[in-house]
N, C-alpha and C positions, 0 to 999 in steps of 0.2 A: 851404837852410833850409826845413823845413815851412811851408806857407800859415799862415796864421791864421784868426782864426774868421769876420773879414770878409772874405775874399777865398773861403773857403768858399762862404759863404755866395753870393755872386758866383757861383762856378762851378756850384751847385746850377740857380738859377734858370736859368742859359745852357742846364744839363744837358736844360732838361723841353722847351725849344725846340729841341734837336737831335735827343733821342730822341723828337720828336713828327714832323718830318722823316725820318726812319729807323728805320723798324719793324722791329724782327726783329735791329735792329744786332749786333754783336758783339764783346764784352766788351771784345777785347783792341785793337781798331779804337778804340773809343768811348776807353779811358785812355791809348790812345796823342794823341789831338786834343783829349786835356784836359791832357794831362801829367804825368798821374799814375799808381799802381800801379793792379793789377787791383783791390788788397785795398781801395785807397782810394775807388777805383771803386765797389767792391761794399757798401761802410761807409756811399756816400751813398744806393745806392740800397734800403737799409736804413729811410734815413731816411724817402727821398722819398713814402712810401705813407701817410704821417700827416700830408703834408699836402695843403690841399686849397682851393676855394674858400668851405667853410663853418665855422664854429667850433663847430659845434653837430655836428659830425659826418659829415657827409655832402657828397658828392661829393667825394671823395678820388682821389688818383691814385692807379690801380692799374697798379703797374707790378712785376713781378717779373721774374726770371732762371735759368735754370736752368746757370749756371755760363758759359755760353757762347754765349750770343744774353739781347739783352734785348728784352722787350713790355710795350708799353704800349696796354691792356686797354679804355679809357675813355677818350680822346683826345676825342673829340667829345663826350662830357659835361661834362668838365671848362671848354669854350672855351667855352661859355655866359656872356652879358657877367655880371659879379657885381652880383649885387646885398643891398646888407647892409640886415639890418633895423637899428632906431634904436641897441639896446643894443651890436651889433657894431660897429658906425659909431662908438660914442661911446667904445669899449675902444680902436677900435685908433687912432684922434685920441687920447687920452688917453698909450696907450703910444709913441706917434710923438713928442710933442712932449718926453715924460722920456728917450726914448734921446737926440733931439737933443743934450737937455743934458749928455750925459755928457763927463767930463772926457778928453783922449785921442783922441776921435774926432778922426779926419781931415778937414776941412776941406772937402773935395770931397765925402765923404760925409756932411756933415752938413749941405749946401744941397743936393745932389740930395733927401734925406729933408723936408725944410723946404717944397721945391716940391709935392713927391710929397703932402705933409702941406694942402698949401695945396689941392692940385686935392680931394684929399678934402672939405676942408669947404664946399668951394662946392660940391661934390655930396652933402652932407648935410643942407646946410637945417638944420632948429632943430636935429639932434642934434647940429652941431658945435657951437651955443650952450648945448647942455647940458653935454659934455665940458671948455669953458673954464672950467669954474667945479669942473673934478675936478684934481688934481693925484698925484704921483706923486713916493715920496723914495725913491733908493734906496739899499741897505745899502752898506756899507764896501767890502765884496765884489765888487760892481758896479763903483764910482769901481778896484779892483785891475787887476779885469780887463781895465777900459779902458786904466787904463796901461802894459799887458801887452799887449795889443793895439798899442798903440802903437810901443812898442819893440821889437815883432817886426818889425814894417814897417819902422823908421826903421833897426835894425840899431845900436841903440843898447842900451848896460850898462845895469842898475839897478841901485840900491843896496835892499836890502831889509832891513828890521828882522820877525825871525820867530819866533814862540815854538814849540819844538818841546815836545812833551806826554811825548814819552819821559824827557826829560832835565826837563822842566819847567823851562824857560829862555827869555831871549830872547837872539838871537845877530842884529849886523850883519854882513851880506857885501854884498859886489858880484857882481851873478850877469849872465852873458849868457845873452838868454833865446832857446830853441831852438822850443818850440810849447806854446801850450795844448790843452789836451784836458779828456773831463768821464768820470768811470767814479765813476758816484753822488755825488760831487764836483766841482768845478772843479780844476783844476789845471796848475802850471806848470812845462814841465820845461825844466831851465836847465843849464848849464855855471859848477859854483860856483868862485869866486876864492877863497873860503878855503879849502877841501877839496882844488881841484883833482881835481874829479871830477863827473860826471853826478848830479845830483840832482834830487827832483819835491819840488816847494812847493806845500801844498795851502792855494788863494789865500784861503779865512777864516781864513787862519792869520799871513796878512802885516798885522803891525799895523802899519806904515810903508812905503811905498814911494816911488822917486824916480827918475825916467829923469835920466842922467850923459851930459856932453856927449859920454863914449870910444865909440869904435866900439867895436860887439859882433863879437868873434872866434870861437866855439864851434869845438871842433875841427871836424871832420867825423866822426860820428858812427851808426853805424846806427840808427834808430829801433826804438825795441823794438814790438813786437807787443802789443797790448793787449786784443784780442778775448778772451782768456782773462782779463782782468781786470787791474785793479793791481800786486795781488800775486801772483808767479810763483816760487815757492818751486825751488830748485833742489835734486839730491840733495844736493849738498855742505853746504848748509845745519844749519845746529844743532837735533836735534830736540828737540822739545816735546812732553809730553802732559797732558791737560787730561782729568779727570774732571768730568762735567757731571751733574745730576738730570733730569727731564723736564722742568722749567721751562727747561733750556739748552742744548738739542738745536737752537738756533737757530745757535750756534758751527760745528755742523756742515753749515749750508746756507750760512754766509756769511763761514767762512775756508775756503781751498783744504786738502784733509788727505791726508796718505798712507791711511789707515785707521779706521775710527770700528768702535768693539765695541761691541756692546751689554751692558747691565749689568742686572743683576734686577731691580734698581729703577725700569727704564724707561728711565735714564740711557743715555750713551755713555760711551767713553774713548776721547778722540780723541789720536791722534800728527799734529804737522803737520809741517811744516818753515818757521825763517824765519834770514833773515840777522843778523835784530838778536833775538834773546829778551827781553832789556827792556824791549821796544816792548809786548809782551803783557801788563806787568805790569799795563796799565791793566786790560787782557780781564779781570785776576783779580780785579778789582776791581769790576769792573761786575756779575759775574758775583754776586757775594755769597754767598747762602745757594745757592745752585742749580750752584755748580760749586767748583772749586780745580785750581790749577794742580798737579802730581805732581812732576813732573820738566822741566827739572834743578832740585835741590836747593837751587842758588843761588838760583834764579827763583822754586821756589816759597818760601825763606824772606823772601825778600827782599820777595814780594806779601803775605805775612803778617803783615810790619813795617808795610809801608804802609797796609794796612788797621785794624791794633794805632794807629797813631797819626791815622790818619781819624777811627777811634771815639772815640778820646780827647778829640781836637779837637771832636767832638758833644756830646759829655758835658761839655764842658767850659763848651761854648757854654750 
């Protein structure tokens, strides 16, 4: 079963003290003594360059790879003891004491955090007295994710109550959840009990959630690749194409397309491919005056109705 996003996190920081020990390491050495792929390897140290001892920007780890040796560029910059001014001191006391509270956390990780949090304000002096009087609520979103976190650790079902936007519905299932991930969203990809098949729940979308006393069973599954995004249109897929004006040539930066044409007006005509075409009805929607769906014929009368009784509903209001 994939790590989660605490245990990540865990292997990150292990990461900067190994590769500070071993200069010059090598890729495939470093994801074998983590236990991970090259790819998963290579996705953290993606991350690891944005962060750093300051929030304001500076002194960052610089560490890159050229496929097959990693370096790290700044080692002796970075070791420098930290030192936060009042307003960083008071942010990250602030945010320390709201993740505490999250529903889900693990037990052990939320007194090591609480100690961690304690040494901080006895070496903050008044700005930890300024932070106690800040507080911190977090969304729906946040309390999901925790219990999603949780569930991946304990290896336990949940039951989720989810509105999907295609269908326009809310539907119960019991899902075992496989890993979170984030690609512009949070999300959770699980093993659905009522499908009986791989599905990804994007977590502002679960208005109910509940860890179930069942073990979680997921088959064994390959994880899909995501470097390319979300959505991975396949050829087999049903095509679409979508006429846009200049106001909606953004369809063509941020859905995947076989093909985009240009059109005299400045517009494209774009073909994509996707599994579900209904899903796009909403794209024709949003789109408004600046685009319309073409083809298929179903799809585009179908966005047509739905728009025909949006207006109405406007007008009516």
């Amino acid at each position: 079963m994939a790590a989660n996003a605490i245990d990540q996190t865990r292997r990150m920081l292990s990461l900067v003290t190994y590769l500070r020990e071993r200069p010059g390491a090598h890729v495939a050495d470093v994801a074998r003594a983590f236990g991970i792929t090259e790819d998963e390897l290579i996705s953290d140290l993606d991350v690891l360059p944005m962060c750093g001892t300051s929030f304001r920007g500076g002194d960052l780890l610089d560490i890159d790879t050229d496929g097959d040796r990693i370096w790290w560029h700044n080692p002796d910059d970075v070791a420098a003891p930290l030192r936060l001014a009042a307003d960083e001191a008071t942010a990250l006391l602030v945010a320390a004491r709201a993740v505490a509270t999250l529903p889900g956390l693990r037990e052990s990780d939320r007194e090591a955090l609480l100690r961690a949090t304690a040494k901080l304000e006895a070496a903050a002096g008044e700005a930890a007295g300024a932070s106690s009087r800040l507080s911190v609520t977090f969304e729906s979103e946040g309390g999901v994710f925790a219990e999603v976190d949780r569930a991946i650790s304990e290896r336990r079902r949940l039951w989720v109550r989810y509105y999907s936007p295609a269908r326009d519905e809310l539907t119960e299932r019991e899902v075992d959840p496989i890993r979170l991930f984030a690609v512009g969203h949070t999300y959770m990809e699980a093993w659905c009990r009522l499908s009986e098949a791989r599905r990804t729940f994007r977590l502002d979308r679960v208005v109910e959630i509940r860890i179930l006393d069942e073990h979680a069973a997921p088959p064994e599954l390959e994880l899909r690749d995501l470097s390319e995004g979300l959505v991975q249109p396949s050829a087999d897929d049903p095509e679409v194409v979508v006429e846009v004006g200049p106001g909606g040539r953004w369809v063509a930066e941020y859905y995947p397309h076989d093909r985009a044409e240009e059109l005299p007006d400045g517009g494209l005509r774009i073909t994509l491919r996707t599994p579900d075409p209904a899903s796009l009805r909403r794209l024709g929607l949003r789109l408004g005056s600046d685009g319309r769906i073409v083809a298929p014929q179903e799809l585009a009368d179908n966005a047509r109705t739905a728009a025909a009784a949006a207006l109405a509903a406007y007008d009516g209001g």
